[in-house]
N, C-alpha and C positions, 0 to 999 in steps of 0.2 A: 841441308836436307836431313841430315842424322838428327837434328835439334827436331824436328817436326816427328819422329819416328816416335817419341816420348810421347808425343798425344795420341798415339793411339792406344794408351790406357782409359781411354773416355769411350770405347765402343764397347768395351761391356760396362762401365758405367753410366751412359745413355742407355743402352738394354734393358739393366737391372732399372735404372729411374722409369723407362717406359712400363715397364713389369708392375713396379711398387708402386708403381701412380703418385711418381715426385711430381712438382709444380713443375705448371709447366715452360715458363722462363728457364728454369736449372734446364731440362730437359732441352729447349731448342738450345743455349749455350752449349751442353754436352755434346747433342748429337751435330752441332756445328764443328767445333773442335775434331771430333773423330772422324770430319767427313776431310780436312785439310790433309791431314799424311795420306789418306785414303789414297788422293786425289794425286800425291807426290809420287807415290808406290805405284800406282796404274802410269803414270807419265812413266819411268825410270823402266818401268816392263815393254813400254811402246819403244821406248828409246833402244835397248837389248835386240828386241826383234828386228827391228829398223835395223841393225848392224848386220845379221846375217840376212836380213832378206832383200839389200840392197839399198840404193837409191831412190828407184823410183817407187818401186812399192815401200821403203822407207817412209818416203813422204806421204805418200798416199796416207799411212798409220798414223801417221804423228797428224794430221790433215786431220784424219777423220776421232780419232782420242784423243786429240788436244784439248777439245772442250769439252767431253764425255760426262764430265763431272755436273756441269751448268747441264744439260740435256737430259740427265736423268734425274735431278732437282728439277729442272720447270716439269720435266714427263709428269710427276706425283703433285706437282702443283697445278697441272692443266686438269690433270686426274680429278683432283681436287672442287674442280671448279673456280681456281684460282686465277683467272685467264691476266686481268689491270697485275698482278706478281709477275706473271708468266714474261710479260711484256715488256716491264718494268725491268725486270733482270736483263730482259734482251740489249735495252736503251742501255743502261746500267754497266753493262761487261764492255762494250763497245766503248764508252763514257770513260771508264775506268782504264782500259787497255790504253786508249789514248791518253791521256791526260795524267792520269795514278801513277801506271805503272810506266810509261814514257818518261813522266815526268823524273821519278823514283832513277829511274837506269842514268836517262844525263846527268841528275844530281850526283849519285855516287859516282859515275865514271867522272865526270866534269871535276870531280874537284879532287882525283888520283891525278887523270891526265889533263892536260890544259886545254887541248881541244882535240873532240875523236871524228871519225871519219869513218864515211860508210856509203856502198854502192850506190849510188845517186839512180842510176834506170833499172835495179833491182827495185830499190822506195818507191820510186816513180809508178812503174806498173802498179803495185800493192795500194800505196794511194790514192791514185785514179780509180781504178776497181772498187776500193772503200767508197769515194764518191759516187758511183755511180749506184753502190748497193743502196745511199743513203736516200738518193731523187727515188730510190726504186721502192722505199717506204715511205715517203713525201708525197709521191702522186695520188695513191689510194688516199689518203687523208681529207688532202687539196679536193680531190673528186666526190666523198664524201661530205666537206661540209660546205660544199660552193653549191653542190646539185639542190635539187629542190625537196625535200624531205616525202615527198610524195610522189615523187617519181624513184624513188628508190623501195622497188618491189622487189623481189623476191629472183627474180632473173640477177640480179646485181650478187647476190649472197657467194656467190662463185666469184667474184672479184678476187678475192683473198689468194684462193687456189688459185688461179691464171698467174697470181704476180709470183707467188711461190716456187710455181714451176719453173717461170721464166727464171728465175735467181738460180734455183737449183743447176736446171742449164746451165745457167753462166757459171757457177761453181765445176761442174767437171768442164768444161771448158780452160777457165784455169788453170787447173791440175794440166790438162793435155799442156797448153801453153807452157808451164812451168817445166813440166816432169818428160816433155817429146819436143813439139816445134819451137822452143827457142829458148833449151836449157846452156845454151852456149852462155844465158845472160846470168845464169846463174854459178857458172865456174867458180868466178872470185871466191863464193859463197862457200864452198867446201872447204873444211878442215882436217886436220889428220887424226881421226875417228880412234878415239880411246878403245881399248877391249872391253866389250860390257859385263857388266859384274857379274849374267847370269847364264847360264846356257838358254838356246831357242826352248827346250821343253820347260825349263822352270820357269822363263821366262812368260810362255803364254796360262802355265798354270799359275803364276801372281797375279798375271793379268783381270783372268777368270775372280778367281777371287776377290782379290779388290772390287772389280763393278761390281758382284754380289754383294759386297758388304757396302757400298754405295749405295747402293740401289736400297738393300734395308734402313740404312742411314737418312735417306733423304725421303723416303714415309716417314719416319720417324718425324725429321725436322721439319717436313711441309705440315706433319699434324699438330703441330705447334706454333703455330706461325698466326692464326687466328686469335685464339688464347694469350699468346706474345704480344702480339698489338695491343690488347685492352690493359694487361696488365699494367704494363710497360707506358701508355699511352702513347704508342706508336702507329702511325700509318703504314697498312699494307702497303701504299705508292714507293716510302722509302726503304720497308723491310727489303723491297723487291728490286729498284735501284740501287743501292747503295751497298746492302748485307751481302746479300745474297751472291753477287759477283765478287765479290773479294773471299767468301767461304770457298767459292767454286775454284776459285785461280788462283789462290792463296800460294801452290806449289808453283806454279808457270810465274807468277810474278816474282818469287823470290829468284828462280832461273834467269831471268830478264836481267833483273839487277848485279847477280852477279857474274851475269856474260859483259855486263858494261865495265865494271871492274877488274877483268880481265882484258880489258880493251877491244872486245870482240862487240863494236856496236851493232853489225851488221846483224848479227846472231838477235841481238837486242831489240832490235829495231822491227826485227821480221813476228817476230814472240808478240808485240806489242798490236802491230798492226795485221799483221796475219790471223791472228787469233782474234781480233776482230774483225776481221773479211768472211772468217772465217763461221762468227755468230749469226753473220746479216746473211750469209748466201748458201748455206749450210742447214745449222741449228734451227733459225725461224721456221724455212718452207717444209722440213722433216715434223716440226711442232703443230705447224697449221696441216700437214696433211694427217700426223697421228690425234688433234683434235677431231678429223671427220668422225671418229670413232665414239667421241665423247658427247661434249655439246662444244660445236663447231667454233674456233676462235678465230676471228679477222685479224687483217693485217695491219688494221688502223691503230696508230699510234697516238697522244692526244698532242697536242699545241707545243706544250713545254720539252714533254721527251724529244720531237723532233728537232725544236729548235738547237736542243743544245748538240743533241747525234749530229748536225750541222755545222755548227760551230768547231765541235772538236775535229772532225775530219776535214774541214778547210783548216785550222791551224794543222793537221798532218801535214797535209799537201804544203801548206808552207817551209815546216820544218823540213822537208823533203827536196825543196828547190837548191838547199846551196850546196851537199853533201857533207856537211860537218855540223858537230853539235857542242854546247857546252854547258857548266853549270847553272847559268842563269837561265837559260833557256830552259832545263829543268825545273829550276823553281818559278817560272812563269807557268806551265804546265799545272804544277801541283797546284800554285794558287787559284788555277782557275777551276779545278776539280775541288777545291776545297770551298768555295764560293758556288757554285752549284750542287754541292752536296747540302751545306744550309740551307740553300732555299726548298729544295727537294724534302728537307725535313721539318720545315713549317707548313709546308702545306697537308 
């Protein structure tokens, strides 16, 4: 984490580039760089707070900033009119959390220790719950391209919303299950909690700050992101897939990895897939109701995004079933994130 603290010398120099009217490539690499510690620094403030303010409002925080970063990047890209990005990142972070940043954690833990081990009916609920978020953006799709294109009037446009809400629902639901009726499952899960670096007041005035400078960071980067493609000769599909989730999670993932190397997979494992439970039933139904405001984005996903948000979270559920992990099963992981990231970037 101290190694990422050096980039944030790139936020007044994305400023000054946005100022002096640099190209705009320099400028989205700038204001991408300066959004990565941004992103480290507001986790590390949630984390402080979480210490005096307990358990369960702990999680709640860490729940609800975890992905803070990704949510106010898509906000200025829905803004935008950005909606196939917006979408994209959603597929994207979920895609990556499993498979990237999964893969990443068993590789380096895997090849310190020779085989790690981790709460098996902790994983279980997390990805069950992941599967279900995923049918729960599958159906609207399925319903959409099986229906008859003319029977889809204007009554149907509320689809979007109805699934959003239901998720949301299920999301604080969760939280109650986790953090009230049945944190007994969660005991194993506690560690004996460092002092945090900062007191409760600096700690929520970092906080503050950071999303501020986020939030300026990610106008900055979503206004670049058009310009970026042409130059570049890149598709918005994988600027929004591929980029855009790894700028967002850049600090949660390097945490992931080194909670596995620490042999704390549980920790790992929660980071990877929690934070994508956390995109699908969370972040989405919050983006499709702050779209009412804008010009309204569905829930619909296309063919490909689906297929693979499928794929990845049945391989969770797999990796889930035996309670232990190791190296190769890592680097199965990655390779398969590496082989849908190619295709993702031909098209």
């Amino acid at each position: 984490m101290k190694i990422l603290r050096f980039l944030l010398i790139f936020i007044p120099i994305s400023l000054l580039g946005e100022f002096c009217k640099f190209s705009q490539p320099l400028i989205f690499v700038f204001s991408a760089l300066a959004i990565i510690p941004l992103a480290g620094i507001m986790g590390e403030a949630t984390e402080s707070i979480a210490y005096f303010a307990g358990n369960r409002i702990g999680g709640f925080l860490n729940a609800t900033f975890g992905n803070a970063t990704e949510l106010i990047i898509a906000f200025f890209a829905m803004k935008a009119g950005l909606s196939d990005v917006v979408k994209a990142s959603i597929a994207g972070s979920v895609i990556g959390n499993i498979l990237l940043v999964l893969g990443l954690s068993m590789l380096a833990g895997g090849l310190k220790f020779k085989t790690q081990h981790f709460n098996q009916k902790v994983i279980d609920v997390t990805s069950s719950m992941l599967l279900f978020a995923v049918i729960g953006l599958i159906i609207p799709a399925v319903f959409t391209q099986t229906v008859d294109t003319k029977l889809l009037t204007t009554r149907y446009e509320g689809l979007s919303v109805v699934v959003a809400l239901i998720m949301f629902t299920i999301y604080i639901l969760s939280l109650v299950f986790s953090f009230f009726s049945h944190k007994d499952l969660y005991v194993t899960e506690a560690e004996e909690g460092e002092a945090p670096k900062w007191s409760l007041i600096k700690s929520i005035m970092i906080l503050v700050i950071a999303t501020i400078f986020i939030g300026i960071e990610s106008e900055v980067f979503v206004g670049t992101v058009e310009p970026m493609t042409k130059a570049m000769h890149l598709s918005e599909f994988f600027v929004g897939i591929i980029l855009v989730p790894i700028i967002g999670n850049a600090a949660e993932h390097s945490t992931a990895v080194m909670m596995a190397m620490k042999n704390k997979m549980n920790v790992a494992i929660e980071i990877a897939l929690g934070s994508s439970l956390q995109i699908i039933l969370f972040v989405t139904p919050v983006l499709i109701i702050l779209s009412l405001f804008f010009t309204p984005m569905s829930i619909v996903f296309n063919t490909f995004e689906l297929v693979a948000l499928f794929l990845s979270v049945i391989i969770a559920n797999k990796l889930a079933s035996d309670g232990e992990s190791n190296w190769l099963e890592g680097v199965q992981l990655i390779a398969a994130y590496i082989i849908l990231a190619a295709s993702f970037f031909i098209l």
